[in-house]
C-alpha positions, -999 to +999 in steps of 0.1 A: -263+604+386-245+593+416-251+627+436-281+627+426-291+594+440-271+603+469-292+629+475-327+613+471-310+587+499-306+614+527-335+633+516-356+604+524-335+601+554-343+637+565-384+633+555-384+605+578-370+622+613-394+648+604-422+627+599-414+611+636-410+646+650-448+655+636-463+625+651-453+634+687-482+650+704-463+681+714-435+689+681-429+722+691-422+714+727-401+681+717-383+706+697-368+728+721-365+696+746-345+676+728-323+698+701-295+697+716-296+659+708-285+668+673-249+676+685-249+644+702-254+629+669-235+645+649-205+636+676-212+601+675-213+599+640-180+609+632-164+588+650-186+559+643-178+565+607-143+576+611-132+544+626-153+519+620-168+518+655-203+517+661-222+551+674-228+532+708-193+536+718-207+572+721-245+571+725-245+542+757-223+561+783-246+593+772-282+573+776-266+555+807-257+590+825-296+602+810-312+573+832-324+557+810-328+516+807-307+488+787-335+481+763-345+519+760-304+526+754-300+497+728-331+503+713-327+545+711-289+539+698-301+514+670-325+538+652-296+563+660-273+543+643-300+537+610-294+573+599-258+579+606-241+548+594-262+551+563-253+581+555-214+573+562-218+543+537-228+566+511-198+589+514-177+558+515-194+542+489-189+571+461-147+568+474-150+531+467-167+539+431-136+565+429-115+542+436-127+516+410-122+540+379-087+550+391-057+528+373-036+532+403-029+505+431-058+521+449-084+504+425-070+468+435-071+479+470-102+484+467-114+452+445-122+433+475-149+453+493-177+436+477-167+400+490-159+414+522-195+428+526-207+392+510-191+372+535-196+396+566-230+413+564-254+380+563-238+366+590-238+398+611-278+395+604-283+362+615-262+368+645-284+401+652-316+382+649-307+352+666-303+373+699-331+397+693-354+365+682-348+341+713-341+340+747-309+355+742-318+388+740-327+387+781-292+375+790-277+406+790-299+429+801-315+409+828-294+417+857-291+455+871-261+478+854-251+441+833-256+465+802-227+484+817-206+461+828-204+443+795-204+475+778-171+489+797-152+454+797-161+452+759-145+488+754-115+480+779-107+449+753-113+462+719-091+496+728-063+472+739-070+451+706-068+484+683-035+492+704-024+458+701-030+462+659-017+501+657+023+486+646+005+472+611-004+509+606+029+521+595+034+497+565+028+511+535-012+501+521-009+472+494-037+448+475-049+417+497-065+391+484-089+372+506-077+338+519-097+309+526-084+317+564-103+350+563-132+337+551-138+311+575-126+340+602-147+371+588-179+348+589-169+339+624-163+371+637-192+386+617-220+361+635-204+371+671-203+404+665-238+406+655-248+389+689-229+412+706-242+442+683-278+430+690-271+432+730-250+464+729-260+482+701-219+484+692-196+454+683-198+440+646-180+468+627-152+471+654-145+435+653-144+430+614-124+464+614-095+451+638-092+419+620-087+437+591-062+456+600-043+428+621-048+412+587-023+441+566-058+453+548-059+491+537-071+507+567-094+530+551-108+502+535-114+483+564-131+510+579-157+516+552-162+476+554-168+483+595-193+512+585-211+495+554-216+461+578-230+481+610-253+499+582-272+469+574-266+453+606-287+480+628-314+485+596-314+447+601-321+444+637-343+481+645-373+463+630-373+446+665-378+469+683-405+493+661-426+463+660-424+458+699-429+497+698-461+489+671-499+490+689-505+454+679-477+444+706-488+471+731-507+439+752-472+421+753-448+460+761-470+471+780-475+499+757-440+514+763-421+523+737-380+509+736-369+535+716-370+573+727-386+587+693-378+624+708-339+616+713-337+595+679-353+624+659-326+647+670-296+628+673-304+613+639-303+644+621-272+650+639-261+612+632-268+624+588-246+654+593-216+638+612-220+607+590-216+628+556-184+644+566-168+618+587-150+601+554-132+637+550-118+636+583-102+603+578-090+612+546-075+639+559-060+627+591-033+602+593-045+566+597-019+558+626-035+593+642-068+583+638-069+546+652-043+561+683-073+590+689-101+564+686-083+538+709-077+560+734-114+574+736-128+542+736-105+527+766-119+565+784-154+553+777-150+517+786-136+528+819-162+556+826-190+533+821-184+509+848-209+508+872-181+516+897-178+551+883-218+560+877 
């Protein structure tokens, strides 16, 4: 029954991109434009969802080098993000259900998932929606390569942060019960980073993943929270933009669409693919390997994204 559902999920997924692909005016000719897209995807996607980072760690310095502008990136990595996260939270999901019918310590590790998501994911929301619904949502793409700057400074500091947390790694994984501290701290941490997620299109699920860990939670388990929590942040916040992409806001855009349909198509099938297996890979890797990797790439990316370097 699971598989089976899991399967009507990404199926429904899949019918999707290809009903996007079929509404451009040229398909055939999108198709041999923009397939190469779908490696892009399937890049971003495993590490998105092998660390608990969002996709836009990957997908901004890529759009940024394509030209193309801070709404058009955000927008573009959101919808991105829609297919490959989702896809991740399945795999993660099913481990968690695994996890729940073992009898071993791994089922109390996993207990606390649910309240995690409870505390984390509506506050992630309203901080999505109260930049994308206000004035906010001007402040950072306002001023020329501010997208950037933000962007690369953001990177700089959480690759310092995960570096800063990679010592808790090497303790052996125990239960943790959530404390009123956390809480207070997760809800916190989950309303900034959905401002910031809503600005950069990457923020919520690194931030709730590195407090995790500082906190002595599994890391696996505080990566599927970070994946499950971007999820339902970016399905959250893309409705933005396809309405301001909608005909009956054309008067207000201008007509122009924020996301890149073409590029999302492509990189989104890539984004199911990369988000299927990425559980594997962490599974398979060693978790003090896997945050040093993803550290290290995303202090390269902060640094290569500075306007300085463009």
């Amino acid at each position: 029954m699971r598989a089976k559902k899991r399967f009507i999920i990404l199926l429904i997924l899949i019918i999707t991109l290809i009903g996007l692909l079929l509404s451009q005016s040229d398909p055939l000719a999108v198709f041999v434009e923009h397939i190469r897209f779908v490696l892009l995807g399937i890049v971003g996607a495993i590490f998105a969802n092998a660390t608990g980072a969002g996709g836009g760690v990957i997908f901004v310095p890529i759009f940024n080098q394509l030209n193309l502008d801070s709404a058009e990136i955000v927008a573009t990595s959101f919808a991105i993000q829609c297919f490959g996260m989702v896809a991740g939270s399945i795999a993660w999901r099913d481990h968690y259900l695994k996890a729940q019918r073992d009898k071993s310590q791994s089922q109390s590790i996993w207990a606390v998932l649910p309240k995690l998501l409870l505390v984390t994911v509506p506050c992630s929301i309203v901080g999505v929606w109260t930049v994308q619904y206000s004035p906010l949502h001007t402040l950072i793409g306002s001023a020329e390569d501010s997208l950037h700057w933000v962007f690369g400074s953001f990177s700089i500091l959480l690759a310092c942060a995960i570096f800063a947390s990679l010592s808790r790694l090497k303790a052996p994984e125990q239960a943790q019960a959530i404390t009123s501290f956390d809480y207070i701290a997760l809800a916190l941490i989950g309303y900034i980073g959905g401002m910031i997620t809503a600005w950069l299109s990457v923020g919520v699920g690194e931030l709730v993943a590195v407090y995790l860990i500082l906190r002595r939670y599994s890391v696996t388990l505080s990566i599927a929270v970070a994946v499950m929590l971007s999820a339902m942040s970016v399905w959250a916040g893309i409705w933005h933009y396809v309405l301001a992409d909608a005909q009956f806001y054309a008067d207000v855009f201008a007509g122009n669409n924020m996301i890149i349909y073409p590029i999302a198509c492509f990189a989104g099938l890539g984004a199911i693919i990369g988000g299927s297996v990425a559980k594997y890979i962490v599974l398979w890797l060693n978790p003090y390997q896997v945050k040093v990797f993803f550290a290290i790439w995303v202090m390269l990316m902060g640094i290569v994204n500075m306007p300085i370097f463009s």
